[in-house]
N, C-alpha and C positions, 0 to 999 in steps of 0.2 A: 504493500500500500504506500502512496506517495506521501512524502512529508512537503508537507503547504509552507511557503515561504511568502511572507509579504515583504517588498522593498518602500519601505513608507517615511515621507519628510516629507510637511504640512509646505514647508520652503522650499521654492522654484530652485533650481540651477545648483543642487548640490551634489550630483552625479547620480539621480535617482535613478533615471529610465536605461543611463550609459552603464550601471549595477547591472540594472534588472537583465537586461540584454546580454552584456558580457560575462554576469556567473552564467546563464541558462547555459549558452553557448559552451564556456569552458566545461562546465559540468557535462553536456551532451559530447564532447571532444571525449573526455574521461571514461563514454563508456555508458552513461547512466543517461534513460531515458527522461524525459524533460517535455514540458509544458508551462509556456508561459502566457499567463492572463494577461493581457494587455489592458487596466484597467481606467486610466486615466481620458476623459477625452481628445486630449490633443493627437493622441494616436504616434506618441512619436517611438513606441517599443515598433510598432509595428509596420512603420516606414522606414524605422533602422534595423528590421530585418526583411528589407526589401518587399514586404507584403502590400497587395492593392486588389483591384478587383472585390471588394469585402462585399458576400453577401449576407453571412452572419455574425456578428459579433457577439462583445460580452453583452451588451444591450439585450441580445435575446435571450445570451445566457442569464442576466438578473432576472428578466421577464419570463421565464418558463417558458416562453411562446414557441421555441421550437428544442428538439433533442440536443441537449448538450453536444456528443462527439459530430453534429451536421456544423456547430459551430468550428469547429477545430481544423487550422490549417496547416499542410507541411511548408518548413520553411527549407534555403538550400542550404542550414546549416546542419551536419547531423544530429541525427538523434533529437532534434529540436525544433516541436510543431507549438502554434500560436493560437490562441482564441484573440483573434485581433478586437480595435478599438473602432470607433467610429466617433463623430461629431456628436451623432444620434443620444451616444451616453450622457449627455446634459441631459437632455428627457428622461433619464430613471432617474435619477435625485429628486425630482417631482412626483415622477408617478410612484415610485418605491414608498412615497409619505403614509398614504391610504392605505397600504397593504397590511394585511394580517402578519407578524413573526419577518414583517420585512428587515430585519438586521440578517435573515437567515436565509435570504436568497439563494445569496452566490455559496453558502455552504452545500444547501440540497444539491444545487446544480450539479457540484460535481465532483461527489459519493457516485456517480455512475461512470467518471472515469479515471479514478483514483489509482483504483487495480491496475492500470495499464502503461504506469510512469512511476519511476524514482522520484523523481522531484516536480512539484510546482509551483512556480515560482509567478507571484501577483506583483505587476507595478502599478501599484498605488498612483491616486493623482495627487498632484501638490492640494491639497486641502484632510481637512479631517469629518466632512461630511459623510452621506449617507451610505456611497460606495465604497468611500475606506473606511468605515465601519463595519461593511457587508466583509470584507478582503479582512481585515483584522480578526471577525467571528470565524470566518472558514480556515485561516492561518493557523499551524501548529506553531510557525514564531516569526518574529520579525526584523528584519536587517534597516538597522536605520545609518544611512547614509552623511555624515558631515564633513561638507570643504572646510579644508585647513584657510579660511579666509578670517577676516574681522566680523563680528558680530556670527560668529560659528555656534554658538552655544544658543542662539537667540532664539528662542520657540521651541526648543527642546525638550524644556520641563512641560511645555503644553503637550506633547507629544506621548510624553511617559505617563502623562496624568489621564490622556485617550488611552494606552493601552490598558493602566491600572483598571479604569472602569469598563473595559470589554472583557477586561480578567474579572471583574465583581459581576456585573451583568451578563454576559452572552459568551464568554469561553473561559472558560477557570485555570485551562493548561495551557493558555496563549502566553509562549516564553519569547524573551528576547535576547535573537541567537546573535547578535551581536552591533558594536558599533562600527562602524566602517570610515573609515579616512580619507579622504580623496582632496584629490587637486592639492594636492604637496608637492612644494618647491623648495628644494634643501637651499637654495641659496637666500632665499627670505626669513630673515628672524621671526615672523609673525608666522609662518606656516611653524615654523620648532614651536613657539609657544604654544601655538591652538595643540599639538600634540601633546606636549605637556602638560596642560590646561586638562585634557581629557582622559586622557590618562591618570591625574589625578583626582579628578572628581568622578570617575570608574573606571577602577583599575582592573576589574575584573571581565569585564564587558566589551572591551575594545580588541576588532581581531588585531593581530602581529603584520598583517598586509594592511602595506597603504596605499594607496592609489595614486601617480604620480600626474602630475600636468602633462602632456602628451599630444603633441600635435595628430599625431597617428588618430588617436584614440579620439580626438574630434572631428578627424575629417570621416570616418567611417562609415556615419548614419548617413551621410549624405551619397552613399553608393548603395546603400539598402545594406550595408554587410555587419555584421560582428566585427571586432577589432582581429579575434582570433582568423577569419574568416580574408579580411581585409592588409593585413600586415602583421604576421603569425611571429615572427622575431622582434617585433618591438615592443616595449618597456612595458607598454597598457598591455596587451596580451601575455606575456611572461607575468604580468600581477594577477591579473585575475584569473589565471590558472593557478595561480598560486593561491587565491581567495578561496577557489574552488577546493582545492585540495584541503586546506581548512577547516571547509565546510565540512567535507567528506570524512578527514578522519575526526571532527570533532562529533559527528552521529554517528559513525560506525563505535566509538569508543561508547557512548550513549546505547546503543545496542548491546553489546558485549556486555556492559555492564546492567 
């Protein structure tokens, strides 16, 4: 059965959807079958891994309205298919209001294709609305994403305090699998301190990869590719295989034990 992964931060531009896309991938590279929710509307997991033509999305995945696996699409990365995004998902934040147990949509939806992947991995939109509430209840845990920039820490505690209350409310074993680093530049004093900074204020929390500034790793999305997929020797893809591996043996150890 697949372990649910939300990649969630309420704040635009902190390497959320450049995560979500590059563990899937790496993880898929590794062997391990992979699904990623494309959850945000901007739709950009899903135009950085080169998908278009959408006739079903997660919109229908929130809305029941059609079978889960008709949503789901292969991408050309391996082992790594998509339930992409659409604009359309502004509309379930409204209509998901009226529903019955609606925090628990996107969990039902997809108990039908759990069995059929290692991992699923959800990118969250930048907000803490109705949809990443639904991605947080169907989540076994969550990777929260912070640029090593100024004002790094800012909305963070609002963050912790969203998931505390979907662990009180609507999932009680929603863990947080880690904190994640990105857009690090050793040669700026303020990127060393945001590490230090977080580090100290959880020390336990924070993975051992960190995610470097990367020209590579930004030009990517805009060919439809993973970084892995797009320039397999540069800095950004040697990390997040690296994240990956992480990941990997920090639940296999989690199994075992």
């Amino acid at each position: 059965m697949a372990k649910i992964i939300g990649i969630a931060n309420q704040k635009g531009g902190v390497g959320k959807t450049t995560t979500a896309v590059n563990l899937a991938a790496a993880l898929g590279i590794l062997e391990k079958k992979i699904l990623i929710i494309d959850a945000d509307p901007q739709a950009n997991a899903t135009s950085g891994l080169g998908v278009d033509d959408v006739q079903y999305s997660t919109y229908n995945l929130l809305e029941h309205s059609i079978d889960t696996k008709s949503c789901i699409k292969k991408t050309s990365t391996p082992n790594l298919d998509i339930v992409p995004s659409h604009i359309d998902l502004v509309a379930a934040e409204i209509e998901l209001v009226d529903k019955e147990n609606r925090e628990y949509m996107m969990k039902e939806a997809l108990k039908s294709v759990r069995d059929d992947y290692d991992y699923i991995i959800i990118d969250c939109a930048p907000s803490l609305g109705l949809i990443t509430i639904n991605a947080l209840t169907a989540a076994d845990s969550v990777i929260i994403p912070i640029q090593c920039e100024y004002f790094a820490l800012e909305g963070l505690g609002k963050l912790l305090n969203t998931v505390k209350n979907v662990q009180k409310i609507h999932n009680k074993d929603l863990d947080i699998e880690g904190l994640l680093l990105t857009m690090y530049d050793s040669r700026l004093r303020l990127s060393n301190q945001v590490v230090e900074e977080v580090h100290a204020h959880f020390p336990e929390m924070v993975f051992e990869t960190i995610i470097s500034r990367n020209v590579r790793l930004s030009e990517a999305p805009s060919f439809g590719e993973s970084i892995l997929n797009y320039d397999a020797e540069s800095k950004g893809a040697i990390q997040y295989l690296q994240l990956a591996e992480e990941v990997l043996l920090k639940n296999e150890n989690l199994v075992k034990n």
